[in-house]
C-alpha positions as CSV (number, residue, x, y, z in Angstrom):
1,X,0.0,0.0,0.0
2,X,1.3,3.5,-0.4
3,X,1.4,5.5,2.1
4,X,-1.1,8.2,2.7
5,X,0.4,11.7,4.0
6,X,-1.0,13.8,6.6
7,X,-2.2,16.3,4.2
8,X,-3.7,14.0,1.7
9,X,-5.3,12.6,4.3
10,X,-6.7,16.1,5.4
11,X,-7.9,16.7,2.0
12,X,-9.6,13.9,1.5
13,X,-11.4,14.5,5.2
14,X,-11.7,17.8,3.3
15,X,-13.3,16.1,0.4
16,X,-16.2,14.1,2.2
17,X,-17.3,17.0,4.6
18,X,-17.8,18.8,1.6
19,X,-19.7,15.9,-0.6
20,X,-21.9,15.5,3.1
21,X,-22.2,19.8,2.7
22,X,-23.7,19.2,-1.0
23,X,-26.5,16.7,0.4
24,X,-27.4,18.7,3.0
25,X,-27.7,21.7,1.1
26,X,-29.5,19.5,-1.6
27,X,-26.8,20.4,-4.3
28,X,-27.3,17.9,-6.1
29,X,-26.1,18.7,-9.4
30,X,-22.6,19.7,-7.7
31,X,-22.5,16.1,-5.6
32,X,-23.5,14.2,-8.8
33,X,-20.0,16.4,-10.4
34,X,-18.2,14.1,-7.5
35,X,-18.3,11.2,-9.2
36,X,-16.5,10.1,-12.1
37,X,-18.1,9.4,-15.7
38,X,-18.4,5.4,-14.8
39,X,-18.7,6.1,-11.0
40,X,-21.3,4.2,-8.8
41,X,-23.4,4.3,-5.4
42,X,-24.6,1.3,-3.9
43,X,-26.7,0.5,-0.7
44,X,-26.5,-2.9,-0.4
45,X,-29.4,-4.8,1.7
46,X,-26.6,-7.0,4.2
47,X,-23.7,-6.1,5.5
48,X,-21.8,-9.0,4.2
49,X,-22.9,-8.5,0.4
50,X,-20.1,-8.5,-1.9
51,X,-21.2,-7.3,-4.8
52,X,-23.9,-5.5,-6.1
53,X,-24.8,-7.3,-8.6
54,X,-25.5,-11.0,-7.7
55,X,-28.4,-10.2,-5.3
56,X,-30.9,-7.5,-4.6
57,X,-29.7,-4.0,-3.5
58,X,-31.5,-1.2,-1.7
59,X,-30.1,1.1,-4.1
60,X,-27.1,0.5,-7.1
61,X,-27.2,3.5,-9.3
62,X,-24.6,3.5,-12.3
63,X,-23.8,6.8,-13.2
64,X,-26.9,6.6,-15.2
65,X,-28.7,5.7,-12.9
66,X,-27.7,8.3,-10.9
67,X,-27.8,11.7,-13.3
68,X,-31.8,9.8,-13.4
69,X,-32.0,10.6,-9.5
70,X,-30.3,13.9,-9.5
71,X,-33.1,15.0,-11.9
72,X,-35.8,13.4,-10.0
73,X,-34.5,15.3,-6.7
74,X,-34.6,18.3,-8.5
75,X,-37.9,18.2,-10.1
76,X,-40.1,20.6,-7.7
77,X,-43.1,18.1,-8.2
78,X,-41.5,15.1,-7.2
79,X,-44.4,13.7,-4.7
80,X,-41.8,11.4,-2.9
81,X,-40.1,14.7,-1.5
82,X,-43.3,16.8,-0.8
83,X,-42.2,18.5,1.2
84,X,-38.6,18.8,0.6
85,X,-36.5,16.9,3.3
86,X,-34.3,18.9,5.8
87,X,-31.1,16.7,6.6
88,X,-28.1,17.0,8.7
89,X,-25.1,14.7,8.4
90,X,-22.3,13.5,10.6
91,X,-19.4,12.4,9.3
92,X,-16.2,10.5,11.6
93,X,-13.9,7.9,12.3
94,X,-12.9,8.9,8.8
95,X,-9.6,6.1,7.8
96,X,-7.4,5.8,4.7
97,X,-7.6,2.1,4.5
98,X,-5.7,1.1,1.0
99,X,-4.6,3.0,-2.5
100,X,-4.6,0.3,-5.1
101,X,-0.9,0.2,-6.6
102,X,-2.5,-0.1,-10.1
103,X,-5.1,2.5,-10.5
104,X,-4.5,4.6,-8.0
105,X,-7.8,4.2,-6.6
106,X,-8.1,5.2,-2.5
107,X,-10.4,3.4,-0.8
108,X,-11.7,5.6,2.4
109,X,-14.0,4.5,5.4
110,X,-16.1,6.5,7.5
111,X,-19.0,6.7,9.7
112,X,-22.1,9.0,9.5
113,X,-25.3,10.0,11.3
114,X,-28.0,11.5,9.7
115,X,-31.2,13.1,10.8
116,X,-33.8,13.5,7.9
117,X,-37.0,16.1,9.0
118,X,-40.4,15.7,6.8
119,X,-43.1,16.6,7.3
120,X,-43.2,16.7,11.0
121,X,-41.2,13.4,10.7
122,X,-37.7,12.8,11.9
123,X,-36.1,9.7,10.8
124,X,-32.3,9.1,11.7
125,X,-29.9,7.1,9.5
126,X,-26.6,5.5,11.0
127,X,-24.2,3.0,9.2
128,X,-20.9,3.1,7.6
129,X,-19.1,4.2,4.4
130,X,-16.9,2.9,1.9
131,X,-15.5,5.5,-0.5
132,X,-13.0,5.0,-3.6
133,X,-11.5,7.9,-4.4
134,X,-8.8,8.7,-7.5
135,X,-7.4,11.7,-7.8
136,X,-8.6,13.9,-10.8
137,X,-6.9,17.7,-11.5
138,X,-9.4,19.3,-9.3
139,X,-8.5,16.8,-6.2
140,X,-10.8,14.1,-6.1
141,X,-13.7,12.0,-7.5
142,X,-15.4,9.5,-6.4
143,X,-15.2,6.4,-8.1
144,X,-17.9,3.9,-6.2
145,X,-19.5,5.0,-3.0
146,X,-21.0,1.7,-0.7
147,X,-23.2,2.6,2.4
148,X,-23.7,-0.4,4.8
149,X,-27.2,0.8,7.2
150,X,-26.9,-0.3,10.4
151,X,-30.6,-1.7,10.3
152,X,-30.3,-2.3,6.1
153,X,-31.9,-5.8,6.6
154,X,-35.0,-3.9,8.5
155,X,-38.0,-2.2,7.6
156,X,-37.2,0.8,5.1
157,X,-39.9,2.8,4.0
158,X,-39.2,5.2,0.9
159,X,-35.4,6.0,0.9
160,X,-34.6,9.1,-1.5
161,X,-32.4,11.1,0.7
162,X,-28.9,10.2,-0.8
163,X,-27.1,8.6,2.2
């Protein structure tokens, strides 16, 4: 593995409090600039699923997939966000585990804490992330985003707040 410096590892800490700023701020246009052109987001549905496409997912956008959402989010009549959710994330425990000697890639783990108000309904979202990150001229992108929920294998109504 290569090693990590201090200051790459601050900008990269850098890098996901700003992606979790975009959410919150409903950016969505900006967040979906994160990714790269074949990047991917994936909530898987157990902890211990390895990939994404040999069993059902909560969510596995392609970058497709995904410009699809962002458009959906934004669309003021989108009856699945009437009203508009208020969120607030919390991002920590943030660890460079691994660059990949070959492509570079850097995969990052965190943790995060989300409260989502609707409606005069608060719903809070807790699990643990899994970003790889390559490094582009404007610092980073994000190649693949996983997000393991803590109660995935539970009861989930209607999910569209990007985790």
């Amino acid at each position: 593995m290569a090693e990590i410096g201090n200051s790459e590892k601050r900008d990269i800490e850098r890098f996901l409090y700003n992606e979790a700023e975009l959410l919150d701020h409903r950016k969505f246009d900006d967040w979906l600039k994160l990714f790269t052109d074949n990047g991917w987001y994936w909530l898987p549905i157990k902890a211990d699923q390895e990939s994404p496409l040999d069993t059902v997912s909560i969510i596995y956008d392609d970058r497709k997939l995904l410009e699809t959402r962002v458009r959906r989010l934004n669309n003021v009549n989108i009856h699945a966000e009437s009203p508009p959710p208020r969120t607030s994330r919390i991002l920590g425990n943030i660890r460079v585990e691994d660059r990949n000697p070959e492509t570079g890639a850097i995969s990052v783990m965190s943790r995060f804490q989300l409260v989502e108000f609707r409606g005069e309904r608060q719903r809070i979202f807790a699990g643990s992330m899994q970003h790889s990150l390559v490094q582009v001229s404007t610092g980073f992108a994000i190649e693949g985003k996983r997000v393991d929920l803590v109660n995935a294998e539970g009861m989930l109504e209607g999910i569209t707040t990007l985790l």
